[in-house]
C-alpha positions as CSV (number, residue, x, y, z in Angstrom):
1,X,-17.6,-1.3,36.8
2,X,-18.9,1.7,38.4
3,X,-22.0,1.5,39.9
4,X,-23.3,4.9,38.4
5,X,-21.9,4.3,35.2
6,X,-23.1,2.9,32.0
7,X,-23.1,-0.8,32.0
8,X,-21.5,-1.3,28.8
9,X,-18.3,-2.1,28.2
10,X,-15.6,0.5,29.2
11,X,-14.9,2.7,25.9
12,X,-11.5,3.7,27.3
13,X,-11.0,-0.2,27.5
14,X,-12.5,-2.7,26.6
15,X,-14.1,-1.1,22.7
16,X,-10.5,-0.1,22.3
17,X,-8.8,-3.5,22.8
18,X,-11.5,-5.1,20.8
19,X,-11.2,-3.0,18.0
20,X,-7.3,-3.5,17.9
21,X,-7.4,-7.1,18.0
22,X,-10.1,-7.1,15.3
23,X,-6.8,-4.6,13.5
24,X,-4.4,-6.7,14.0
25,X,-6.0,-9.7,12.9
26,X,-7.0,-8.2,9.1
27,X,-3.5,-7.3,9.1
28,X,-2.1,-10.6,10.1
29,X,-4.8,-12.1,7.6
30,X,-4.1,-10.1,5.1
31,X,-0.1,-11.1,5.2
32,X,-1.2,-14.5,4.3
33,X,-1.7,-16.5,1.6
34,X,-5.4,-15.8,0.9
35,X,-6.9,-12.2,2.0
36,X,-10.5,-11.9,3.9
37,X,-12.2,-8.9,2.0
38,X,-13.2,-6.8,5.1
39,X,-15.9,-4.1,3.7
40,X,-17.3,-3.6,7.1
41,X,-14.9,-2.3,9.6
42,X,-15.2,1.0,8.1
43,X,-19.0,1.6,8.2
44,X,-18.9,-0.6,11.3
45,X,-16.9,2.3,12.7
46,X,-19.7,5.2,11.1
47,X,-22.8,2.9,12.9
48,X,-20.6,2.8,16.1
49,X,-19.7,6.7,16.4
50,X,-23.9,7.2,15.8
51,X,-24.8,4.4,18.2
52,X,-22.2,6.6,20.7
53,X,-24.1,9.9,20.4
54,X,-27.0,8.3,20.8
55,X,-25.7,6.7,24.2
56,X,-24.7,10.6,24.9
57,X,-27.8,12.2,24.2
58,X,-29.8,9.8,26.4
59,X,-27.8,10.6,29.4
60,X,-28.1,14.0,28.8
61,X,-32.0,13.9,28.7
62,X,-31.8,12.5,31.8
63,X,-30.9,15.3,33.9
64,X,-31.9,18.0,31.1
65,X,-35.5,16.5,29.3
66,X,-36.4,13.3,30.8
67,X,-39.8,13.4,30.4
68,X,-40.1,13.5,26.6
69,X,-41.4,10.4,26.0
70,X,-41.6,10.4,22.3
71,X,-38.3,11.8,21.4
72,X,-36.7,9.0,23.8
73,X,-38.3,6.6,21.7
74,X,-37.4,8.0,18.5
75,X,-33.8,7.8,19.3
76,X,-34.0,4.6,20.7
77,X,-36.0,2.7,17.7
78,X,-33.2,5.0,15.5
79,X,-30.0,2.9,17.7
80,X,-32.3,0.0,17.1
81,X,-32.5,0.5,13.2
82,X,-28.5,1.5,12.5
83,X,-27.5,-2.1,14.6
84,X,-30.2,-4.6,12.2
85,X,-28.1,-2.8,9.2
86,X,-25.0,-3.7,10.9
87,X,-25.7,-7.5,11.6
88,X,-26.9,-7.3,8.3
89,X,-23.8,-6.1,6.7
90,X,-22.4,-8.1,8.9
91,X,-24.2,-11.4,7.8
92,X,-23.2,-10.6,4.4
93,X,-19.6,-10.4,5.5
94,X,-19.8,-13.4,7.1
95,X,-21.7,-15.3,3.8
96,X,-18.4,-14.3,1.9
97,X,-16.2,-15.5,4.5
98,X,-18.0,-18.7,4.3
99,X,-17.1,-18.3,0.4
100,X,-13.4,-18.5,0.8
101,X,-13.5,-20.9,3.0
102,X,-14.9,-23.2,0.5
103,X,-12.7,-22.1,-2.4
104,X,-9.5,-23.2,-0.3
105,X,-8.3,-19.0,0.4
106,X,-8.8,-18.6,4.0
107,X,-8.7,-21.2,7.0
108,X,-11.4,-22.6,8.8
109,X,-9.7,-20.1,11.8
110,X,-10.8,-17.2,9.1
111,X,-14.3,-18.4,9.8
112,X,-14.5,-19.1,13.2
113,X,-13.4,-15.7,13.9
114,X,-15.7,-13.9,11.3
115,X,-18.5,-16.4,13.1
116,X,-17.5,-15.1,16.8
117,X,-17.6,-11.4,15.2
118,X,-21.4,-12.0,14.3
119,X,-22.6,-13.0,17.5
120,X,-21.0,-9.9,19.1
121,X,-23.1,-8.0,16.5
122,X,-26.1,-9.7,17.6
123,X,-25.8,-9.3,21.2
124,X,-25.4,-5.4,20.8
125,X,-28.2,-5.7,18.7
126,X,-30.4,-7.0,21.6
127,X,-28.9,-4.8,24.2
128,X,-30.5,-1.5,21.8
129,X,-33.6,-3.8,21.9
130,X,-33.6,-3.4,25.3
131,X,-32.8,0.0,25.9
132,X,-36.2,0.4,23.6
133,X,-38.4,-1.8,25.9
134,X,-37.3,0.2,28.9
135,X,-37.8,3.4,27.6
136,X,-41.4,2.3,26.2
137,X,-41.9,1.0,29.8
138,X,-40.8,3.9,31.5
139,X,-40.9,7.1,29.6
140,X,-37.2,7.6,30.8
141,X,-34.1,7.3,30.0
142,X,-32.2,4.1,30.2
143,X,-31.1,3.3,33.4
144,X,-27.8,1.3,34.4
145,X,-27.4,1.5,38.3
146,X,-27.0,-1.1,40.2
147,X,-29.6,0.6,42.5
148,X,-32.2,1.9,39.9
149,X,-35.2,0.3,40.3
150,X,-37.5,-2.5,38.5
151,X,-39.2,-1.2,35.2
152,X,-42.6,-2.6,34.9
153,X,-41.3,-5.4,37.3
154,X,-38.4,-5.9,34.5
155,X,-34.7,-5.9,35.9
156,X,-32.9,-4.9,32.6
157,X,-30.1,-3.9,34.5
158,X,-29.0,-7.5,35.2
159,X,-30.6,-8.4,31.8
160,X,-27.9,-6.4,30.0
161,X,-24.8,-7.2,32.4
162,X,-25.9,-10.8,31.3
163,X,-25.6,-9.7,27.9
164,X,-22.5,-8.0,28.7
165,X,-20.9,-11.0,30.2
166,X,-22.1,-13.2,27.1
167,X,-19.8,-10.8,25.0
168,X,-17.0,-11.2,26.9
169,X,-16.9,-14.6,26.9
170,X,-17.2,-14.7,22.8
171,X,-14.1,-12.5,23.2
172,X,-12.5,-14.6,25.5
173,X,-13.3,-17.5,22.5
174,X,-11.9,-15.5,20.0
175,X,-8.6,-14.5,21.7
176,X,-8.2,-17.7,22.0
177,X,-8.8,-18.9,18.4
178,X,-6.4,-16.4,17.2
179,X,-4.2,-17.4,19.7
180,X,-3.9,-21.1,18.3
181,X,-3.5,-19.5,14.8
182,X,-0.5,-17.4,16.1
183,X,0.7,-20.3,17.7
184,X,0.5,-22.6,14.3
185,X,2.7,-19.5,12.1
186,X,5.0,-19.8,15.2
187,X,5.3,-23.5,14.9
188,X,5.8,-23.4,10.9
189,X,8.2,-20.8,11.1
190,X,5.8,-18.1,9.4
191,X,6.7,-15.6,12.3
192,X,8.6,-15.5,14.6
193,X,7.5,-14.8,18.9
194,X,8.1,-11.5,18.2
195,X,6.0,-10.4,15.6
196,X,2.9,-12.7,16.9
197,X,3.0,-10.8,20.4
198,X,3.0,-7.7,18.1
199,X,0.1,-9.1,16.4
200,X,-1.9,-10.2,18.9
201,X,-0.8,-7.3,21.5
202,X,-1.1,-8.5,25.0
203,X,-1.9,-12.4,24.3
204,X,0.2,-14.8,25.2
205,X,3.9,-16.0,26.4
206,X,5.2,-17.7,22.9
207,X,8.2,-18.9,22.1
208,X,11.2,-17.6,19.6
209,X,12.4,-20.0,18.1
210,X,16.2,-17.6,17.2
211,X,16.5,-17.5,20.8
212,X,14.8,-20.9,22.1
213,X,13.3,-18.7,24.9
214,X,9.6,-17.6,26.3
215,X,9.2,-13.7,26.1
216,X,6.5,-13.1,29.0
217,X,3.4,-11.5,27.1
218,X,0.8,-11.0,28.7
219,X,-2.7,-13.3,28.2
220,X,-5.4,-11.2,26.7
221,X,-8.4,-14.0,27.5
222,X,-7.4,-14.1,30.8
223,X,-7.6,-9.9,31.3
224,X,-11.4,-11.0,29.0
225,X,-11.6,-13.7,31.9
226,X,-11.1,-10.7,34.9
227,X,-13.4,-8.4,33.4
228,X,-16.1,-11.6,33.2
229,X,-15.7,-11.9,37.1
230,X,-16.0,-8.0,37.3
231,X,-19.7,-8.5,35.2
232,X,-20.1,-11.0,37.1
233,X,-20.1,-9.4,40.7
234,X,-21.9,-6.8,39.5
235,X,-24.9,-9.5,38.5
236,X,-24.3,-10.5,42.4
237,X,-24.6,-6.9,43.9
238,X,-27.8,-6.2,41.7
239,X,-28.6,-9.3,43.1
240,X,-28.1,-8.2,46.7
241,X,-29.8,-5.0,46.4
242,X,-33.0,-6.1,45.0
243,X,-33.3,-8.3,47.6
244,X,-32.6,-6.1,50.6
245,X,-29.8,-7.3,51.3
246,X,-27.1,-4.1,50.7
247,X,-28.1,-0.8,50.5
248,X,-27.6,1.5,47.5
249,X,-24.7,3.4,48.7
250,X,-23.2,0.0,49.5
251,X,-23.4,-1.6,46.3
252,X,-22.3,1.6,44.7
253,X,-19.1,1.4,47.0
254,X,-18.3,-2.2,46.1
255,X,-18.8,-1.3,42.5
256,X,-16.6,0.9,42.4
257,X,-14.0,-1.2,44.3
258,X,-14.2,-4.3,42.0
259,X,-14.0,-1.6,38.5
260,X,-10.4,-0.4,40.3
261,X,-9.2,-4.1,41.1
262,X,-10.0,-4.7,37.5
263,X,-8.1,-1.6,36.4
264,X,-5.1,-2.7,38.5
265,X,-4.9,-5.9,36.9
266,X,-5.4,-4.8,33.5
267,X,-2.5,-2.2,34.6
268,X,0.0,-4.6,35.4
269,X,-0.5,-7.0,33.0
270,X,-0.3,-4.1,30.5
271,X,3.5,-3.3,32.9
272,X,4.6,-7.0,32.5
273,X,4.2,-6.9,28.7
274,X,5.5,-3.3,28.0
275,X,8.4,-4.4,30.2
276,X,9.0,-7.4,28.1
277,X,8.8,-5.1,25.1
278,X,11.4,-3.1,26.2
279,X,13.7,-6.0,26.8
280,X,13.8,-6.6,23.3
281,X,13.9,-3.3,22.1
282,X,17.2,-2.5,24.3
283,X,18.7,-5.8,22.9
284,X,17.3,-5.0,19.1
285,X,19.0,-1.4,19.8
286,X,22.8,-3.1,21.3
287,X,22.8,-5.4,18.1
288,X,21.9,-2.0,16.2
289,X,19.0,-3.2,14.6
290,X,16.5,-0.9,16.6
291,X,16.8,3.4,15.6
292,X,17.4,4.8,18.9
293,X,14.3,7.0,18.3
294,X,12.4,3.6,18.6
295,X,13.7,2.7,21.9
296,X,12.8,5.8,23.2
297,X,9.3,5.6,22.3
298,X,9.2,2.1,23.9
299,X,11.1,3.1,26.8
300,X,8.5,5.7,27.4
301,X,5.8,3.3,27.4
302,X,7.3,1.6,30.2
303,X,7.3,5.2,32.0
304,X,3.8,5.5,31.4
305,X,2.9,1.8,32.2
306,X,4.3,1.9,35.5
307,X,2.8,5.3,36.4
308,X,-0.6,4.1,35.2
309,X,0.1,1.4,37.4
310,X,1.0,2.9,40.7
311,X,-2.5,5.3,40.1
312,X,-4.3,2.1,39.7
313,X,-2.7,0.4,43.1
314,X,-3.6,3.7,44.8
315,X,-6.8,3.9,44.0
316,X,-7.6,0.4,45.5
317,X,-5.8,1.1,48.2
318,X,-7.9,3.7,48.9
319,X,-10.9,2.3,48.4
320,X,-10.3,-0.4,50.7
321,X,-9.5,1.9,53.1
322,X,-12.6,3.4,52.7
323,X,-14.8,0.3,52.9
324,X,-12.9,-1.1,55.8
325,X,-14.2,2.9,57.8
326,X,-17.6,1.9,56.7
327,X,-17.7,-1.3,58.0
């Protein structure tokens, strides 16, 4: 994560992957036997898109209006407001899940996962909390340096990278619950490996049973796991600063370096399993079951993979370079 970027999770990442596993699942819920009614998502996604702006606006003010105190707060208790009705929407969701569950429509898996949702809810729920407490404190905007300073002798930096890294690890719990379900339709002969690496996109090696042999997916709760020990270093860094230790400048450079080792392994896991992909698609397309349109599409995901790939590998090369001159 970059030192002199917002703390929260990565939009171009992290929100994305979240949300398509969240997809994928409803789909893959909604194939069974009993259907989760999922009246969320979809004003989920309206409370999101607000909550963005808001994030926008504030860092806009920072350079352009910083000093207005009142308007900062306004936002802020507004950010606060739209995520209560969302855990509340979300509570309801979760009381119907709870529902099913009883009447014998979903699994307990259902459940767990509509559970593990919640407490995502809640978290971002205390992070707008906090963003409100510093701005009280303050009379500026947020700040999410690793180098910004004590507010009121408060660190909410570290106090929402903590709450950061909780999130991550509910993902990483939740991955891995609808992992085990995957693995249980595998197992039954509901799906085959195929259409549960579709499904869960990036999750795991599982086996097809057709072809008695492991297709090398990639594990998306261990790419949750790498960026845990990116938080995580970050925590240490803040750490480091605020006790003399590294110097602004320094911390921003080792920042930066631990978001681009995260990117490169995000990057070639994403390789591995786009190459896999295309594995099967060229097989699918020999036995004429694929449209050669198809495999093109999937053969220029491996293009873009691998070039996204190579940038990532450069830039840590780089960077390494450039701390190695420094020190």
């Amino acid at each position: 994560m970059n030192a002199d970027q917002n703390l929260e999770p990565d939009p171009n990442f992290i929100d994305r992957l979240e949300r398509q596993l969240a997809s994928e699942w409803r789909r893959f819920a909604a194939s069974r036997r009993g259907r989760i009614r999922t009246y969320a998502p979809k004003l989920a996604t309206v409370v999101l898109s607000i909550l963005a702006g808001y994030g926008a606006s504030l860092a806009a003010r920072h350079y352009l209006d910083s000093s207005d105190k009142e308007l900062l707060l306004a936002e802020a208790s507004a950010a606060v407001e739209l995520a209560e009705a969302r855990l509340g929407l979300a509570e309801t969701q979760f009381a119907e899940v709870q529902k099913q569950v009883s009447a014998g429509q979903v699994d307990e898996t259902s459940l767990a996962v509509s559970d593990l949702e919640l407490s995502q809810i809640r978290r971002e729920l205390e992070r707008t909390r906090l963003d409100y407490q510093e701005i009280q404190a303050s009379g500026n905007p947020v700040r999410n340096q690793l180098s910004a300073p004590l507010v009121a002798g408060r660190d909410f930096v570290s106090e929402r990278l903590r709450l950061e890294l909780a999130a991550l690890h509910d993902r990483v719990r939740m991955t891995r619950a609808t992992l085990q379900q995957a693995e249980r339709e595998v197992a039954t002969g509901v799906s085959d490996g195929r259409s549960v690496g579709q499904m869960q996109h990036e999750i795991s090696a599982v086996r097809k049973p057709e072809a008695g042999a492991e297709v090398p997916l990639v594990r998306m709760d261990e790419m949750w796991e790498n960026e845990m020990r990116d938080v995580e270093q970050q925590l240490d860094l803040r750490a480091s600063y605020l006790a003399g230790r590294q110097s602004a400048q320094e911390v921003a450079a080792r920042a930066r370096l631990s978001q681009a080792r995260s990117r490169l392994e995000r990057a070639m896991a994403k390789s591995a399993m786009t190459r896999a992909n295309a594995d099967i698609a060229r097989r699918s397309f020999s036995m004429g079951t694929l449209p050669s349109l198809d495999l093109k599409h999937v053969e220029f995901e491996l293009i873009a993979s691998d070039i996204e790939e190579r940038l990532a590998r450069l830039e840590v090369q780089h960077l390494e370079r450039q701390l190695q001159k420094k020190d």
